[in-house]
N, C-alpha and C positions, 0 to 999 in steps of 0.2 A: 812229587811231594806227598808224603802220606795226608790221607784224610785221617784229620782225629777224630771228627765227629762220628764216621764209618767205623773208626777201627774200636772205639767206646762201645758203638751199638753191637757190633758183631762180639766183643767179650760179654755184653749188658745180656746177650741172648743165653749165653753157656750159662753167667751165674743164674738166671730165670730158670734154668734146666738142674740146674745142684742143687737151687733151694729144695727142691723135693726130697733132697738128703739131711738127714738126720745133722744141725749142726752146732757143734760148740758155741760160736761166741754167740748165740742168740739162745739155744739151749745147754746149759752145761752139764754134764753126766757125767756118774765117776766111770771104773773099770771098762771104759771104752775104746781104749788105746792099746794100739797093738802095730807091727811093719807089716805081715803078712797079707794084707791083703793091697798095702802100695807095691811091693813086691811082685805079686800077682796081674798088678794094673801096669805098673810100667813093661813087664817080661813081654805081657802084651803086646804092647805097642813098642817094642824093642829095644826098652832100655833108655828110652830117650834125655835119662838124667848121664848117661854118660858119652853124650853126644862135644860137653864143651867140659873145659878143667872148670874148678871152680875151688870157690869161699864158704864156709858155714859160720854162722855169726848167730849164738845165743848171750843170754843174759835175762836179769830182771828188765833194767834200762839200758836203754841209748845201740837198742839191735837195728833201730831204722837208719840212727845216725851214722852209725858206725860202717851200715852198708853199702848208704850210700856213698858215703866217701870214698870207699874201697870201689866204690865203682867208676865217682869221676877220677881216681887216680890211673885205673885203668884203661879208660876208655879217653885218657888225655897220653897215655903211655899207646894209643892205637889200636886198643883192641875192641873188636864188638861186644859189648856187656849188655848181660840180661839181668833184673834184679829183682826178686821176689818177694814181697813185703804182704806188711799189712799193718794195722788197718786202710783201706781206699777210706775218703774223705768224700769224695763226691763220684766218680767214674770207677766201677772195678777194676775196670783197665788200669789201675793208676798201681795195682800191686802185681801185675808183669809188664815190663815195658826193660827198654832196651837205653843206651846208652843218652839217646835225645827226645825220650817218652814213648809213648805208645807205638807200637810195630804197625806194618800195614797191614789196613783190613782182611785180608787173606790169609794174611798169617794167623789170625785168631779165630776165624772161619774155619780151615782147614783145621786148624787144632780141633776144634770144638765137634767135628763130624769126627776125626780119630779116637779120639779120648770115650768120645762115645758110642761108637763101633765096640772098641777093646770089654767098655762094662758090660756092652748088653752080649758080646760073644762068652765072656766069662761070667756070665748069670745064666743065660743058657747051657754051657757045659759044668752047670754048679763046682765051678772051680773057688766060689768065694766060701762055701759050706757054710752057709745058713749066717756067716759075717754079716751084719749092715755097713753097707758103705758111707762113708762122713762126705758133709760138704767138704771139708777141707781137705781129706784125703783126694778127694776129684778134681779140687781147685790146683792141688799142687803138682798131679799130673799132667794138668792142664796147661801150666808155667811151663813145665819140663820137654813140652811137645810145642809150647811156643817158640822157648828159647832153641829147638833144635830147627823147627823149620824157619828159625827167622837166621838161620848161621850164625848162633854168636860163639864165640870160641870162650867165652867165660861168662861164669855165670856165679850169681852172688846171693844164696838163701837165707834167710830171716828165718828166726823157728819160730814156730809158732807158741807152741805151749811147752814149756820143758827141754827136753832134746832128745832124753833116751829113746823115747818111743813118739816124737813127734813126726809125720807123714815124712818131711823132710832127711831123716834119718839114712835114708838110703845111699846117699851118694856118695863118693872117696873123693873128699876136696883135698886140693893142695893145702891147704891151711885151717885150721879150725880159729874162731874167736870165742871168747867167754867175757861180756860184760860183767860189770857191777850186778850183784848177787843180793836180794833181797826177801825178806819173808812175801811172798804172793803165793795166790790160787795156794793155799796149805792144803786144802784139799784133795788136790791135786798131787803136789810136787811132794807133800811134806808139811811137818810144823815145824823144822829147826834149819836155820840156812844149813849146815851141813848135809841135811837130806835133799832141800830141795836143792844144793851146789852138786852132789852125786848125781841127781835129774838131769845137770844142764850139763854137768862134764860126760856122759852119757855118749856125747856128740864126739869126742876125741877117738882118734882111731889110731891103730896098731900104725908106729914109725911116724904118724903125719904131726907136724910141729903145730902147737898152738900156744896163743897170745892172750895173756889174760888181762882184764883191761883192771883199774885201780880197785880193790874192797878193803871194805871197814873189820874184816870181820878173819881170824888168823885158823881158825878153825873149817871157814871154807877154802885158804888157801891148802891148807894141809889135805882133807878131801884132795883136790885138783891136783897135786902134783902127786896125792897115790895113786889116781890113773893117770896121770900120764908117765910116772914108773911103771904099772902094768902094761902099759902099751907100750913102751919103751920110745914114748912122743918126748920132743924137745918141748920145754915148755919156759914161757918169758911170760916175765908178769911185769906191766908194763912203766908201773909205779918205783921201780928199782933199776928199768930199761932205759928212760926218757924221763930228760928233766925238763919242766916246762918252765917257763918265766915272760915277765914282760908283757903280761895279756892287756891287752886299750881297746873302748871301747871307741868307734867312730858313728857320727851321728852324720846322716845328710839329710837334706830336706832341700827340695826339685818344686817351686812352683809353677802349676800348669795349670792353663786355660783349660777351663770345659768345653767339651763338644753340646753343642746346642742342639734340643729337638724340635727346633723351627728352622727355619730356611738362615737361618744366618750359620756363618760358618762356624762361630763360636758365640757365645754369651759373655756374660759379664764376672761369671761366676770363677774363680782362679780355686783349685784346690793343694794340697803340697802332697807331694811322695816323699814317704818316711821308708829310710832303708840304714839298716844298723849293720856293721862289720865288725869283726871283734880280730885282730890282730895278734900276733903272740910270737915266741919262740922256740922250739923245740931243739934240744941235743942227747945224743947218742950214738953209741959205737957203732950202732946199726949204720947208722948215717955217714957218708964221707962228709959233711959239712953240715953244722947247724940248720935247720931248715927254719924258715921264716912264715908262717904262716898266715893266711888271710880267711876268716867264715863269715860265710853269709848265715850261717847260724849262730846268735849270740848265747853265753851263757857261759858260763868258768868251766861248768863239764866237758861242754863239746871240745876242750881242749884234749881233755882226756881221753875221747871218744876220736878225737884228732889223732894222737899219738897210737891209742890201738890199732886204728886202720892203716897209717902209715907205716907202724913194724910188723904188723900181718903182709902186705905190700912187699915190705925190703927182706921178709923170711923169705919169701919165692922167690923174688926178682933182685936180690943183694947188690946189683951192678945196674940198678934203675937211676937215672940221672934226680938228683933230689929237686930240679924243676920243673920238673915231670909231679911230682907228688904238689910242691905248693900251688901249680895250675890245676890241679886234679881237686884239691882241696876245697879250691876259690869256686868251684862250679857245682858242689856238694849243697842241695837243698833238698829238704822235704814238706810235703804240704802239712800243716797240722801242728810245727816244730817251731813255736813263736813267729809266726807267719804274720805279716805286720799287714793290713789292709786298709779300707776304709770306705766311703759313702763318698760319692763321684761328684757332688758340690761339698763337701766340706774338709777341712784339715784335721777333725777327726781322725788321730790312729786307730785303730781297732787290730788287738793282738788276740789272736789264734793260738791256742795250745793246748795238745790234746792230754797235758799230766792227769796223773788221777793217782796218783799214790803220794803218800805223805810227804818220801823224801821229793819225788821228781815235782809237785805243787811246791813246795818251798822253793827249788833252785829256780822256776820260773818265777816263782813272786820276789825273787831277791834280783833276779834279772828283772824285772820289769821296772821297780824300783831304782836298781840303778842304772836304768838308762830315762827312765822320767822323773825320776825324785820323789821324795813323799811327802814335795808340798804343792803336786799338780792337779790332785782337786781329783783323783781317778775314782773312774766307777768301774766296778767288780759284775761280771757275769756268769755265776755258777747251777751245773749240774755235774750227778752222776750216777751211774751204777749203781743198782742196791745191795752189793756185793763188796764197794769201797770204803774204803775204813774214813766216812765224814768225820767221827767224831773228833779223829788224829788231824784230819785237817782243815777244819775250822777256823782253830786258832792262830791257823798261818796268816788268816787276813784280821788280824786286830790291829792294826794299822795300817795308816795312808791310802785308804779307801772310802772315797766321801760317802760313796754310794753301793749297797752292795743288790744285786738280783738275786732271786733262787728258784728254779726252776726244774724241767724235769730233763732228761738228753733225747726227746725223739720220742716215737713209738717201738726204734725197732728193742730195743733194750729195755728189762725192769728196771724198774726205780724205784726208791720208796722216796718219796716228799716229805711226810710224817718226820721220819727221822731225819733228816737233814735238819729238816726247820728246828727239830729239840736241839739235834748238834750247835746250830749255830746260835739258839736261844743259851743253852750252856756255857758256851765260848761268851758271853754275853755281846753278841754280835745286831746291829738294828738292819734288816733288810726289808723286802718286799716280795712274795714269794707270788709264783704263776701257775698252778697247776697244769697251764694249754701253756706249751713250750712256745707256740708262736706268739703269744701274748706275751709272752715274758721279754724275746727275744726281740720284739717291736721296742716293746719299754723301755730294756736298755741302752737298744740302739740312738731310738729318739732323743733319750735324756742325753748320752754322751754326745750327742751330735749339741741337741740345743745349749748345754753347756760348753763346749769347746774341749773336753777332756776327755784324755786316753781312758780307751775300756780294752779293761784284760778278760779274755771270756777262755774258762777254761773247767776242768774238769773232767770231762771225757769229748770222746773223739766224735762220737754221735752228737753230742753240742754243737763242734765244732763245725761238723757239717753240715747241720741244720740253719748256721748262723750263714754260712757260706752258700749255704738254697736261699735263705732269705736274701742276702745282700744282693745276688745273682739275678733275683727278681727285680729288683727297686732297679 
């Protein structure tokens, strides 16, 4: 049986060895992006990205969701999957692991002497030519050397930033995805979705079929389907593919005794587990029969996000049994993803979710909403980014939130608090603001506990982890 705790520290060690690399999500820089020197790092180490077939999965949203699914569909259809993500919430480990979490220690050990071997032989023979090498660009070789010495025969990348020239870029998957397409990082990708949908279609390759998952917006569908005419890729979009219908949501609630920190085998204290399924149906020609779905991720999207990874699935594998996909489906979670938790004597829910963008903060507050209603008395726990657009989302909580926090996401990330507090003073919003993120994050806790009522704590993903160190301790 793998040791997790082992197999966490020995990844915990590689990223302590990248941080000394130059990187994105902590530092951002423009004109820094290029494949050449992943190219250079993998040829190294031999190619290790074409060791298993695999998936590429960009978008604005829903590239975690969508992966993972694709993964339990896979690895319920047999096969060993590796899965590439990001952001990790608590353990790095948690953005390469394999079909039932984290690989054995050895696996990520061995990586971690390879990976590092191949930079310091090609720094010595100035094969990089004066390039800095990125955290991320090292992290994702890193995956590519796990996933070959851990044998997985599929493997399923998340991009990071963009597509065209995100580290990722290198591999010839069976199948490309392209999520929901939004203005982010403009800096970056672009100022008009059409530039930054050129960024993420980037990732389509000559003959390889890809699946576009639903957009708003007819100007990036057009984009997308002029590369995939240049490449001469099959291209499905998935809003035209798969009719969805019939989504319910289902509520359980599990009372259970606490474990006691005295000699008795339990205490007095009973607390409830909250777990929410969201139900649905899916039809298309892709499919011999309607598929009937079940997620342990709630929300109207993930259906969407459902349907994309299932006709990404039935493009490669078209003779896949469709209960093969709805077991693959029902075993589809991510940390960070309306993650429902809570405090070990109370019936306190406490939702997790790491939105930070206008649209993806609305479908969780509309999902939260309706699965607790907006006469349950809920308190609100927000930070983020000093790069996210607060002022757009603000206004999202001017109802059904008794209580709102505002605080800052952590050290590792800037913030500005300043502005928040104007945004949410503008929105004409009453909260309590923390500039020490653990004071904040004590506050709200306490309060939702001493009241009885759900707290949605969301905003970015460094919150979200921060709240998850804290619950961990208590």
């Amino acid at each position: 049986m793998t040791d997790l705790r082992k197999s966490a520290e020995e990844a915990e060690n590689f990223r302590r060895w990248a941080d000394g690399f130059l990187n994105f999500e902590r530092t951002p820089r423009k004109d820094m992006f290029w494949l050449d020197t992943m190219k250079e790092l993998c040829a190294s180490l031999g190619n290790p990205q074409d060791a298993s077939r695999s998936f590429h999965v960009a978008g604005s949203k829903g590239k975690g969701s969508v992966s993972s699914m694709i993964v339990g569909i896979l690895s319920e259809a047999g096969y060993s999957t590796g899965l590439y993500a990001s952001p990790h919430i608590i353990d790095f480990a948690e953005r390469i692991g394999g079909s039932d979490g984290f690989f054995p220690p050895e696996t990520y050990r061995d990586a971690s002497v390879a990976v590092k071997s191949a930079f310091e032989k090609l720094s010595g023979e100035g094969k990089l030519d004066g390039r800095p090498v990125t955290w991320f660009e090292l992290v994702t070789a890193y995956g590519m050397e796990c996933f070959r010495r851990a044998g997985c025969s599929w493997a399923v990348y998340e991009v990071g930033l963009g597509g065209r020239l995100d580290s990722t870029n290198i591999i010839h998957p069976a199948c490309c995805c392209i999520n929901r397409i939004e203005l982010e990082h403009t800096e970056y990708l672009g100022d008009t979705l059409e530039k930054i949908a050129a960024e993420k279609g980037g990732i389509i390759k000559d003959g390889v079929p890809v699946a576009v998952g639903r957009q708003n917006d007819d100007g990036v569908r057009r984009v997308l389907e002029g590369i995939a005419r240049e490449k001469k890729s099959e291209i499905l979009f998935i809003e035209k593919e798969v009719k969805i219908s019939g989504i319910d949501y289902k509520i359980k609630r599990t009372d259970v005794l606490s474990k006691s920190n005295n000699n008795q085998p339990f205490n007095k204290n009973i607390h409830t587990d909250l777990s929410v399924s969201m139900d649905f149906r899916m039809e298309s020609g892709l499919f011999s029969r309607p598929i009937n779905a079940s997620l342990r991720m709630p929300g109207d999207f993930q259906a969407d996000n459902a349907a994309l990874a299932s006709a990404a699935v039935k493009t490669v594998f078209p003779d896949l049994d469709e209960s093969i996909i709805e077991r693959g489906l029902s075993r589809a979670s991510l940390p960070g993803r309306f993650e429902i938790t809570g405090k070990t004597e109370s019936s306190t829910p406490i939702i997790l979710d790491g939105a930070h963008t206008p649209s993806s903060v609305r479908f969780t507050v509309d999902t939260f909403f309706r699965i607790f209603g907006k006469d349950s008395g809920a308190h609100l726990l927000f930070a983020c980014a000093a790069d996210k657009d607060v002022e757009d989302i603000a206004g999202l909580f001017s109802s059904g939130f008794e209580q709102l926090t505002l605080t800052v996401p952590g050290e590792a990330k800037a913030s500005d608090l300043p502005r928040a507090e104007r945004a949410f003073k503008n929105a004409g919003l009453k909260f309590e603001s923390f500039p020490d993120y653990r004071t904040g994050i004590g506050h709200a806790l306490e309060t939702a506990e001493k009241e009885r009522v759900p707290l949605l704590v969301t905003g970015s993903f460094y919150l979200v982890s921060e709240v998850k160190k804290m619950l961990g301790e208590q």
